[in-house]
TILUM-131001 format. One line per field, with one value per residue: residue number from 0; residue in one letter; x, y, z of N, C-alpha, C in turn. Coordinates in pm, 1 decimal. Example, Ala and Ser with C-alpha at 12.3 -4.5 7.8 and 13.67 -1.06 7.14 Angstrom:
<rs>
volum: [0 | 1] $
kolvex: [A | S] $
n_x: [1319.0 | 1285.0] $
n_y: [-569.0 | -225.0] $
n_z: [780.0 | 708.0] $
ca_x: [1230.0 | 1367.0] $
ca_y: [-450.0 | -106.0] $
ca_z: [780.0 | 714.0] $
c_x: [1320.0 | 1290.0] $
c_y: [-330.0 | 3.0] $
c_z: [780.0 | 787.0] $
</rs>
This chain:
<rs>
volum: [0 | 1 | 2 | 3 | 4 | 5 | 6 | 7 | 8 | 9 | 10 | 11 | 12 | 13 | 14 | 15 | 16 | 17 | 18 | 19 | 20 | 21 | 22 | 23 | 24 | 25 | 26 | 27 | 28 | 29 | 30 | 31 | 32 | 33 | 34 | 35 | 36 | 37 | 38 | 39 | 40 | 41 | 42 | 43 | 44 | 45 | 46 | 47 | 48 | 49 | 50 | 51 | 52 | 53 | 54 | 55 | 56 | 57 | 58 | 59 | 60 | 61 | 62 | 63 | 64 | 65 | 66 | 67 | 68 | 69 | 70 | 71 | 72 | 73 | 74 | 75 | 76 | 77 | 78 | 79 | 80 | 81 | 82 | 83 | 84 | 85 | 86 | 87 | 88 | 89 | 90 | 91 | 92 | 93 | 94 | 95 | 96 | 97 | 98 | 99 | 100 | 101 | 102 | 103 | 104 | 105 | 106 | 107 | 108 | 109 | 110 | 111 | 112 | 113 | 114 | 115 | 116 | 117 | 118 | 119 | 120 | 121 | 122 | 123 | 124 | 125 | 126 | 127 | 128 | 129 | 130 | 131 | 132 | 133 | 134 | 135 | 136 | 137 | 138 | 139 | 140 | 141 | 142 | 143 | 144 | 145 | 146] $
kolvex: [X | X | X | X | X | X | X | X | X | X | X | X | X | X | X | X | X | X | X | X | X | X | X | X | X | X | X | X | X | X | X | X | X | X | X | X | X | X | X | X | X | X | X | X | X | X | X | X | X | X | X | X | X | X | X | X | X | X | X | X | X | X | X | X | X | X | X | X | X | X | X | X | X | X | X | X | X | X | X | X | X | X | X | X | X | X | X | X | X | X | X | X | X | X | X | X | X | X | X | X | X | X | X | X | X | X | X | X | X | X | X | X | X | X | X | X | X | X | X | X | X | X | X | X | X | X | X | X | X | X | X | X | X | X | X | X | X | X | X | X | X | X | X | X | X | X | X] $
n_x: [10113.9 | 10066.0 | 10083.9 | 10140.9 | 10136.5 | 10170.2 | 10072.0 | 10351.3 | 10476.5 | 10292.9 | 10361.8 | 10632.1 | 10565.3 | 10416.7 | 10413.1 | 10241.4 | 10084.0 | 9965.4 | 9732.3 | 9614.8 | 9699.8 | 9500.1 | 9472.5 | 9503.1 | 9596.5 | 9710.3 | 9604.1 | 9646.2 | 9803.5 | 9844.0 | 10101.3 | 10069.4 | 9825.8 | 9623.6 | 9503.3 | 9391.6 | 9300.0 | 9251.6 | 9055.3 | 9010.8 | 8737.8 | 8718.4 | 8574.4 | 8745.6 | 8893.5 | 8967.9 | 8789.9 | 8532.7 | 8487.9 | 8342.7 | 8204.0 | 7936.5 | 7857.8 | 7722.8 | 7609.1 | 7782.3 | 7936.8 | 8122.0 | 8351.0 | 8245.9 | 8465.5 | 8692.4 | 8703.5 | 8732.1 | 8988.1 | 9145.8 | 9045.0 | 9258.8 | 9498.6 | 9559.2 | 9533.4 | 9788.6 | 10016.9 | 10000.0 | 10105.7 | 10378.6 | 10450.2 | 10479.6 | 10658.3 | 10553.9 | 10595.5 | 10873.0 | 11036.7 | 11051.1 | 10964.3 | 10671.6 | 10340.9 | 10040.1 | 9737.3 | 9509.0 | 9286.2 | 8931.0 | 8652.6 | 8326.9 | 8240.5 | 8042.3 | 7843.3 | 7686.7 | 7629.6 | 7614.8 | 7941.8 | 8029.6 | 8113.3 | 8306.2 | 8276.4 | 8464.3 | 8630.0 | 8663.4 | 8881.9 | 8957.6 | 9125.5 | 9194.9 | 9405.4 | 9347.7 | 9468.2 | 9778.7 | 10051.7 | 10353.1 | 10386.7 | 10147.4 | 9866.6 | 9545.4 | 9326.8 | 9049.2 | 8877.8 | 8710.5 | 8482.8 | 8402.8 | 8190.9 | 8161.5 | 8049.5 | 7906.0 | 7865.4 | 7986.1 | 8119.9 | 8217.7 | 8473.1 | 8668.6 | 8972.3 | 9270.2 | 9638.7 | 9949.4 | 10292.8 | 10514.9 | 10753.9 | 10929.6 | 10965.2] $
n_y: [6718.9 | 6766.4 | 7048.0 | 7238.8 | 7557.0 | 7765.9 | 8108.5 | 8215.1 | 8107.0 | 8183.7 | 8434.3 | 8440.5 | 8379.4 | 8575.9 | 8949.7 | 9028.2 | 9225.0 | 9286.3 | 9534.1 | 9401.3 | 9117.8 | 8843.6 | 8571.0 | 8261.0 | 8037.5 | 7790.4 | 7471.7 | 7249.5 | 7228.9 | 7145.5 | 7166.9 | 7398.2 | 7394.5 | 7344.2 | 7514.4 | 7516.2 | 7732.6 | 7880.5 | 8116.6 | 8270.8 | 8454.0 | 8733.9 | 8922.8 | 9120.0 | 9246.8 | 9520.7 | 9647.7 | 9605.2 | 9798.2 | 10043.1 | 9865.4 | 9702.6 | 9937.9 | 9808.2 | 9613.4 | 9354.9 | 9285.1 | 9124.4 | 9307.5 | 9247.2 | 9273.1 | 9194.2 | 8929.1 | 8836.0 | 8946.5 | 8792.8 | 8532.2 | 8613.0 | 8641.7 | 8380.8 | 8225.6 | 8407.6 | 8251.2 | 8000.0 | 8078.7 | 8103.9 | 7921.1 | 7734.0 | 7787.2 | 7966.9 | 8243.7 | 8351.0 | 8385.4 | 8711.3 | 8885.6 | 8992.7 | 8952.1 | 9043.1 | 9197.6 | 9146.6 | 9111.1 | 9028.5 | 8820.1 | 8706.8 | 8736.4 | 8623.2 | 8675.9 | 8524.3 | 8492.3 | 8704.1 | 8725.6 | 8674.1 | 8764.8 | 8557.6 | 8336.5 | 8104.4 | 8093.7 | 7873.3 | 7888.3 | 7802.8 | 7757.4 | 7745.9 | 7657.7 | 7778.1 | 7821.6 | 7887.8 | 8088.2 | 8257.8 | 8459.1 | 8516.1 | 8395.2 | 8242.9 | 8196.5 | 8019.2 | 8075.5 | 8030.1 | 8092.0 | 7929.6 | 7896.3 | 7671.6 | 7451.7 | 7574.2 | 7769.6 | 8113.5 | 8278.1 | 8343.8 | 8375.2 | 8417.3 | 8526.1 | 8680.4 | 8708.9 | 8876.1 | 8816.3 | 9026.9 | 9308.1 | 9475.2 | 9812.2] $
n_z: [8050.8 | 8414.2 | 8601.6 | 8878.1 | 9031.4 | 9288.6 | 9438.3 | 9417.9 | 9198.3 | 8990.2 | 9001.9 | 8873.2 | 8648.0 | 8539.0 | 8471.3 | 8661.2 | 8949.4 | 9328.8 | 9307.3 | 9091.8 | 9035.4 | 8943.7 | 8961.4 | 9154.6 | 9202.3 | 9030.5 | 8911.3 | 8672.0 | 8389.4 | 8057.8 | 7852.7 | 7595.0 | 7564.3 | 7732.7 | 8030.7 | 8391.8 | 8613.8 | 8949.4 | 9120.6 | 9437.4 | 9572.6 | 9792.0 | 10011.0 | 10058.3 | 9818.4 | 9657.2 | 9433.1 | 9544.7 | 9721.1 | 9586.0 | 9367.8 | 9371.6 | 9629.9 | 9913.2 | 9764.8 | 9689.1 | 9381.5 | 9164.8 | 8887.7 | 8542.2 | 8343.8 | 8496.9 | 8544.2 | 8278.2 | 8263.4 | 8451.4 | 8322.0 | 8079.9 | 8229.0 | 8293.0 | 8054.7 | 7975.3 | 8172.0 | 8061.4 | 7830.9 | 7861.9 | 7993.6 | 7857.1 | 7687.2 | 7423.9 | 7455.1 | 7571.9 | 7957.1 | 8081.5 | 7830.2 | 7734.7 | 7718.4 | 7525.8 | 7540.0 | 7246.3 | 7148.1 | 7168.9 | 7170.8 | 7123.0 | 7414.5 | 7701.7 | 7976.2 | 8228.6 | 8444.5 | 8799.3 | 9050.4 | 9353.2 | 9672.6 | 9865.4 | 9631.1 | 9438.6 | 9193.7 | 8879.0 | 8601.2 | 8309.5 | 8050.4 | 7685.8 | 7437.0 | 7086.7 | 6831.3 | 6764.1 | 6638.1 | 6500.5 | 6634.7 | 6748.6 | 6903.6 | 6967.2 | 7195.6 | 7404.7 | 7679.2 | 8004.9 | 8279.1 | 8587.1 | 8851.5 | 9105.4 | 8954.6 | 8736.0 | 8471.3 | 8467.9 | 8299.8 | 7993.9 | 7707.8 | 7427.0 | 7260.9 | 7188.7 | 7191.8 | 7176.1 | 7112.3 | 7300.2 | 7381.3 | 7638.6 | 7637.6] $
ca_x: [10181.2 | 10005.2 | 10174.3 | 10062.9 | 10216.6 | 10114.8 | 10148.9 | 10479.2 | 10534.2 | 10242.1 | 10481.3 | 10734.4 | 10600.8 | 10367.3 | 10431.8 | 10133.2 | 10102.2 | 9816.1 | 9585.6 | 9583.9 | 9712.0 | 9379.4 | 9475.6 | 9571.7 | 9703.2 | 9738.7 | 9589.8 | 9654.8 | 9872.4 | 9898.8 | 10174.4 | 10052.8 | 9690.7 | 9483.7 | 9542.3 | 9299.2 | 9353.8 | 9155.9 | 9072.6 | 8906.0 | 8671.6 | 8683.4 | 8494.2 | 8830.0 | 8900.1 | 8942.6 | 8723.9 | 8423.2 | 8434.4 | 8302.5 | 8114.8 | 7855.7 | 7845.9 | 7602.9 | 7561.3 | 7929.7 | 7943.1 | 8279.1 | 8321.6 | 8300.3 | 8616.4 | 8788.3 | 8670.6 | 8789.4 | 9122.9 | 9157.5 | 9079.9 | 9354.0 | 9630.8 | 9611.9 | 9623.9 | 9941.3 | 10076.9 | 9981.1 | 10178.7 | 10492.7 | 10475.9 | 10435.8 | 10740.6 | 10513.4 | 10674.2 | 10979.9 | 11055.0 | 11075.0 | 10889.9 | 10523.1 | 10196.3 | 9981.6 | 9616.7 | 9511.5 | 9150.0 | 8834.1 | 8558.6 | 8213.4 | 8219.3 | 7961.7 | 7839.5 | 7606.2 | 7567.3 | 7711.8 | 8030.6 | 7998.8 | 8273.9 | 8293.4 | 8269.9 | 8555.7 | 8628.5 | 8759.3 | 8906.9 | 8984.3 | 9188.1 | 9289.4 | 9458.5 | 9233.3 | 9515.9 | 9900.0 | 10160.3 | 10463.3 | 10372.8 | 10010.4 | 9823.4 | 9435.6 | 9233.8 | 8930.1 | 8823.8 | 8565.4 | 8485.3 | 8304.7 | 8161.3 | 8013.7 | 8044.4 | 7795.1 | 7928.1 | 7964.5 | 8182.0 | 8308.8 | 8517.9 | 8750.8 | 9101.0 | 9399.7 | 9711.3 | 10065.1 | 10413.6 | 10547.4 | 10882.1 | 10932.6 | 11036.0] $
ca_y: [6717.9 | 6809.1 | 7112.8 | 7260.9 | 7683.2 | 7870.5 | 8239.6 | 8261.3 | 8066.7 | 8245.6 | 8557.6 | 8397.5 | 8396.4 | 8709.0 | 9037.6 | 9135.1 | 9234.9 | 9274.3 | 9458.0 | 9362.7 | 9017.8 | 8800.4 | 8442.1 | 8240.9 | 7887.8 | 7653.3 | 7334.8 | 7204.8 | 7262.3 | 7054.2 | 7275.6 | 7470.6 | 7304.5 | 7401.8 | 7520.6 | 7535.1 | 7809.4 | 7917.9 | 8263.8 | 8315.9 | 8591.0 | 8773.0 | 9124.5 | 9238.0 | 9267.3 | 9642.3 | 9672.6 | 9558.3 | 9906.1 | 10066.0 | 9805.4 | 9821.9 | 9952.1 | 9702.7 | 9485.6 | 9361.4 | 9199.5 | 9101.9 | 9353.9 | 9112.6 | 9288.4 | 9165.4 | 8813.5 | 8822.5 | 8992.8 | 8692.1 | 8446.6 | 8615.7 | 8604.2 | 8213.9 | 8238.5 | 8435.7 | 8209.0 | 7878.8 | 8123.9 | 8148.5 | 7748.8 | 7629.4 | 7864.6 | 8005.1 | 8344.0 | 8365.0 | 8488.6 | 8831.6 | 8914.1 | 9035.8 | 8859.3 | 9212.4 | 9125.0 | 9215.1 | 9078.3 | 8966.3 | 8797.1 | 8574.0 | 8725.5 | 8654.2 | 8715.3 | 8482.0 | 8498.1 | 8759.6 | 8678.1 | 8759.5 | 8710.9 | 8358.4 | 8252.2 | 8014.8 | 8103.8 | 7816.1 | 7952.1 | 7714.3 | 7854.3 | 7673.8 | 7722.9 | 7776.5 | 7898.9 | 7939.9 | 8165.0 | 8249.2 | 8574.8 | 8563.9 | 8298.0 | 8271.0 | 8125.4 | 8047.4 | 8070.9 | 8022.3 | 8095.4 | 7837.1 | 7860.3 | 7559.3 | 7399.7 | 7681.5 | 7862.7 | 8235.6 | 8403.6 | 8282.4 | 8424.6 | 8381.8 | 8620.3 | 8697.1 | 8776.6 | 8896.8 | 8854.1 | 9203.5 | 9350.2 | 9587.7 | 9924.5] $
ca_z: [8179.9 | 8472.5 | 8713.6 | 9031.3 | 9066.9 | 9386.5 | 9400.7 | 9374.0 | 9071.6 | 8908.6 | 8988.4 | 8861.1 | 8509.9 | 8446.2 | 8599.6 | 8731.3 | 9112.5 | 9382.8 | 9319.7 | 8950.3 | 9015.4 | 8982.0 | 8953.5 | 9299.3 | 9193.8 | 8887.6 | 8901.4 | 8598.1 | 8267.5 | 7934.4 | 7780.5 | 7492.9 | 7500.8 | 7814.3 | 8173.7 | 8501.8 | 8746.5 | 9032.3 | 9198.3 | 9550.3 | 9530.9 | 9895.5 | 10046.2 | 10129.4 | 9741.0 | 9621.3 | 9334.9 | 9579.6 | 9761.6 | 9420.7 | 9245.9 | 9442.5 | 9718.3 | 9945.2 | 9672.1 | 9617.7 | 9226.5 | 9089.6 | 8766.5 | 8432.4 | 8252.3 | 8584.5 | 8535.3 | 8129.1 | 8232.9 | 8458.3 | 8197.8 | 7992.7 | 8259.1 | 8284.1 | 7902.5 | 8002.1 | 8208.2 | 7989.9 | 7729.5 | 7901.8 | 8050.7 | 7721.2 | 7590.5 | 7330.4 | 7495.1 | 7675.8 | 8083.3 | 8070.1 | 7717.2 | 7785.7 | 7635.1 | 7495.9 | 7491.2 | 7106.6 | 7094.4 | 7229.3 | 7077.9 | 7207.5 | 7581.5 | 7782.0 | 8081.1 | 8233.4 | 8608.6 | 8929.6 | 9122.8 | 9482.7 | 9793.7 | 9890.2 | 9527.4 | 9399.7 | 9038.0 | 8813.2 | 8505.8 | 8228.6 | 7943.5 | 7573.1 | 7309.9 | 6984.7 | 6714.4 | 6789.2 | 6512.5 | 6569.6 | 6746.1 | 6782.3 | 6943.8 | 6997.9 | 7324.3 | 7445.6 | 7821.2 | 8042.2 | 8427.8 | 8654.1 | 8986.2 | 9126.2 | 8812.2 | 8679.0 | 8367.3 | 8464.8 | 8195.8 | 7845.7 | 7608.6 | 7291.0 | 7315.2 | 7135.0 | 7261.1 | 7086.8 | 7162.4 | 7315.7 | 7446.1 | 7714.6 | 7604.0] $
c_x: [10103.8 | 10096.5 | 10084.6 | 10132.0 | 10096.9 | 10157.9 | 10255.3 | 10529.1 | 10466.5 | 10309.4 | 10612.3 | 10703.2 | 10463.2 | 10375.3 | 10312.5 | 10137.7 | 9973.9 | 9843.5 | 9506.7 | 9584.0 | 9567.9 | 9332.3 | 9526.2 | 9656.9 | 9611.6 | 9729.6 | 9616.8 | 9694.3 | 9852.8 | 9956.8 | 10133.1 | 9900.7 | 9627.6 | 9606.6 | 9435.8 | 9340.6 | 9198.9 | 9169.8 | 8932.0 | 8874.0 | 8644.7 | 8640.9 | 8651.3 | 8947.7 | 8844.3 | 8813.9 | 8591.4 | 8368.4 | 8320.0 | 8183.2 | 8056.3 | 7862.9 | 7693.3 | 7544.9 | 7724.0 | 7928.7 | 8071.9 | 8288.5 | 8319.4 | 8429.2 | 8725.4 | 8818.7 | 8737.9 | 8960.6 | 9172.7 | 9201.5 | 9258.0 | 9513.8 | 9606.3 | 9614.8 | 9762.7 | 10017.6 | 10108.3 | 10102.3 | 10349.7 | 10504.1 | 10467.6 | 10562.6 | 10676.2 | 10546.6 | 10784.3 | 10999.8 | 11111.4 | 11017.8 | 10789.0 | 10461.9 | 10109.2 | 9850.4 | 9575.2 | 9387.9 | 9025.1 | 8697.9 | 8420.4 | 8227.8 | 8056.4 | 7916.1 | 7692.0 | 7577.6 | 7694.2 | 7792.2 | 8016.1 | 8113.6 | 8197.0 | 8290.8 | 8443.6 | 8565.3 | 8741.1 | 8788.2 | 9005.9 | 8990.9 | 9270.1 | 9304.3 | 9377.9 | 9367.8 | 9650.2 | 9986.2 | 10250.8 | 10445.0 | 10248.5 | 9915.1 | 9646.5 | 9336.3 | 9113.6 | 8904.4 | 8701.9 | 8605.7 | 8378.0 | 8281.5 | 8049.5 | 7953.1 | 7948.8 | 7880.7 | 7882.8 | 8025.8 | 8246.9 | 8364.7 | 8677.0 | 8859.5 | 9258.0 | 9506.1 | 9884.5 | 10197.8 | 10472.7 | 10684.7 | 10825.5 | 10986.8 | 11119.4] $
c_y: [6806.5 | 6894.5 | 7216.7 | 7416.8 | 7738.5 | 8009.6 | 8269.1 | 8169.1 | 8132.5 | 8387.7 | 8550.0 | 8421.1 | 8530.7 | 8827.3 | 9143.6 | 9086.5 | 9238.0 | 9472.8 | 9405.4 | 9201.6 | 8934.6 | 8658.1 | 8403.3 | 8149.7 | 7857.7 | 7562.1 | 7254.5 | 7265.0 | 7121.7 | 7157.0 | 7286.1 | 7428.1 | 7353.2 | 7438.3 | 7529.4 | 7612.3 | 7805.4 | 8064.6 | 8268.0 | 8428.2 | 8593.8 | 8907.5 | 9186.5 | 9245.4 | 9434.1 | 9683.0 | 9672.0 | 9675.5 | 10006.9 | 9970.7 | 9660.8 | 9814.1 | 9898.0 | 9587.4 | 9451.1 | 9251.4 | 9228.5 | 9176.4 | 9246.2 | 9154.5 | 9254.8 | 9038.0 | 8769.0 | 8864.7 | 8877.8 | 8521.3 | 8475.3 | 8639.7 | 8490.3 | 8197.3 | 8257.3 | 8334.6 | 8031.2 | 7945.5 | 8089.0 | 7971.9 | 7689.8 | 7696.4 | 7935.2 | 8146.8 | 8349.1 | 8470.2 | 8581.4 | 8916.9 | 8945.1 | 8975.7 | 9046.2 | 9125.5 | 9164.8 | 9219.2 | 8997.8 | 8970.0 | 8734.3 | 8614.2 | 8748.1 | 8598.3 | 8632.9 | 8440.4 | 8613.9 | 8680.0 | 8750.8 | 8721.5 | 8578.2 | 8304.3 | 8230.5 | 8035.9 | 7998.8 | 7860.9 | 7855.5 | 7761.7 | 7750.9 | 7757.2 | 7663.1 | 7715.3 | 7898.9 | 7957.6 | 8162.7 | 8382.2 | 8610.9 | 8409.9 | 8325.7 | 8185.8 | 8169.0 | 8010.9 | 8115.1 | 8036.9 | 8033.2 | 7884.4 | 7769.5 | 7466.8 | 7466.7 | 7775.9 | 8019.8 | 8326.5 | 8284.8 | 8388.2 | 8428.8 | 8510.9 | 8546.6 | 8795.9 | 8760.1 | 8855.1 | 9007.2 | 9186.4 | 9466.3 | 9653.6 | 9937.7] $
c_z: [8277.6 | 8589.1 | 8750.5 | 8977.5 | 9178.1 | 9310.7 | 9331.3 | 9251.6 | 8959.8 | 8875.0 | 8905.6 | 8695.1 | 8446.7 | 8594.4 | 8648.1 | 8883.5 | 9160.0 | 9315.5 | 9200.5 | 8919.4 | 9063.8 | 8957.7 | 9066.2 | 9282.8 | 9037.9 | 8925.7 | 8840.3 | 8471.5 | 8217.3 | 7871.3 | 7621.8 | 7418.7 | 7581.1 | 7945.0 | 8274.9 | 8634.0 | 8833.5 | 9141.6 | 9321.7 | 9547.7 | 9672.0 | 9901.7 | 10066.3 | 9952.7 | 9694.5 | 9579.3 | 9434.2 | 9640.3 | 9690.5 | 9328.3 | 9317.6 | 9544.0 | 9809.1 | 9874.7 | 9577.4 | 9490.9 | 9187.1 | 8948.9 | 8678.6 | 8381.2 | 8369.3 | 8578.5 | 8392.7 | 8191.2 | 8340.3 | 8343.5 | 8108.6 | 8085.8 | 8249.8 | 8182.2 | 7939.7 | 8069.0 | 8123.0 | 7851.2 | 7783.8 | 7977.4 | 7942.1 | 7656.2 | 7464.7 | 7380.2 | 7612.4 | 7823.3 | 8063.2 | 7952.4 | 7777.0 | 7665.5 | 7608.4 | 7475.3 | 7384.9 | 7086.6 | 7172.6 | 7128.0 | 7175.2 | 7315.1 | 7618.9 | 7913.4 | 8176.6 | 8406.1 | 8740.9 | 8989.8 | 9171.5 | 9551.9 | 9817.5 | 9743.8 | 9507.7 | 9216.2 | 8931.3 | 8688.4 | 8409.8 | 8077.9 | 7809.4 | 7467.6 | 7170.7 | 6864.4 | 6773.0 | 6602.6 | 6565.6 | 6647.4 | 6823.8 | 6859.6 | 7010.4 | 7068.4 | 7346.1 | 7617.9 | 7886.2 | 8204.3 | 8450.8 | 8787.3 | 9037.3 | 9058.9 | 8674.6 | 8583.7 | 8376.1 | 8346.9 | 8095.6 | 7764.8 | 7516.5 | 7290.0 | 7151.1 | 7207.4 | 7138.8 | 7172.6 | 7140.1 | 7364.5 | 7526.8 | 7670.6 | 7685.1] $
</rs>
């Protein structure tokens, strides 16, 4: 099944905020099989003040912790964790890192499911720009509670 979420539906199912929140829209779900988000990469993005200065490059562990919210959210649209539960990231495997993200880049982020348990579930994702494979990598994530 194919479903659309803007912002506010991506809010709707993981609770991350700006300036952590780093997915924009959902293009595409198959519940509990793949998903396709997308993140506009602009200069007026925090991190860019910092890393580097005059030479603005998108960090990579920003680009992976990406990847692993649209995991999160493919988690929680698929019911493989319930609204209001938290996804815990547990594991990372195979990342790499194979070209700079600058402002103006378009980041597609295409996230499946490898492995699902009943608490543990294990994905692989990848970031595109341009159809150009910038970041890959293989993830595990747990079912959590809020203290």
């Amino acid at each position: 099944m194919d479903q659309v979420y803007d912002i506010n539906g991506i809010m709707d199912f993981i609770p991350h905020r700006y300036p952590f929140l780093l997915i924009d829209r959902i293009i595409e779900i198959e519940e509990g099989k793949r998903i396709v988000a997308l993140k506009n990469v602009t200069m007026n993005e925090p991190f860019f003040q910092g890393h580097f200065p005059g030479i603005p490059v998108m960090p990579g562990v920003l680009m992976v912790e990406a990847i692993a919210q649209a995991g999160c959210v493919l988690g929680y649209a698929s019911s493989f964790q319930e609204k209001g539960g938290l996804l815990f990231f547990t594991g990372i495997d195979k990342v790499k890192f194979r070209k700079p993200v600058v402002p103006g880049d378009q980041l597609i982020i295409e996230v499946e499911t490898l492995k699902q348990r009943a608490k543990v579930v294990k994905m692989r994702g990848t970031v595109k720009v341009d159809d150009k494979l910038v970041v890959e990598a293989e993830f595990m994530a747990a079912k959590g509670e809020k203290p």
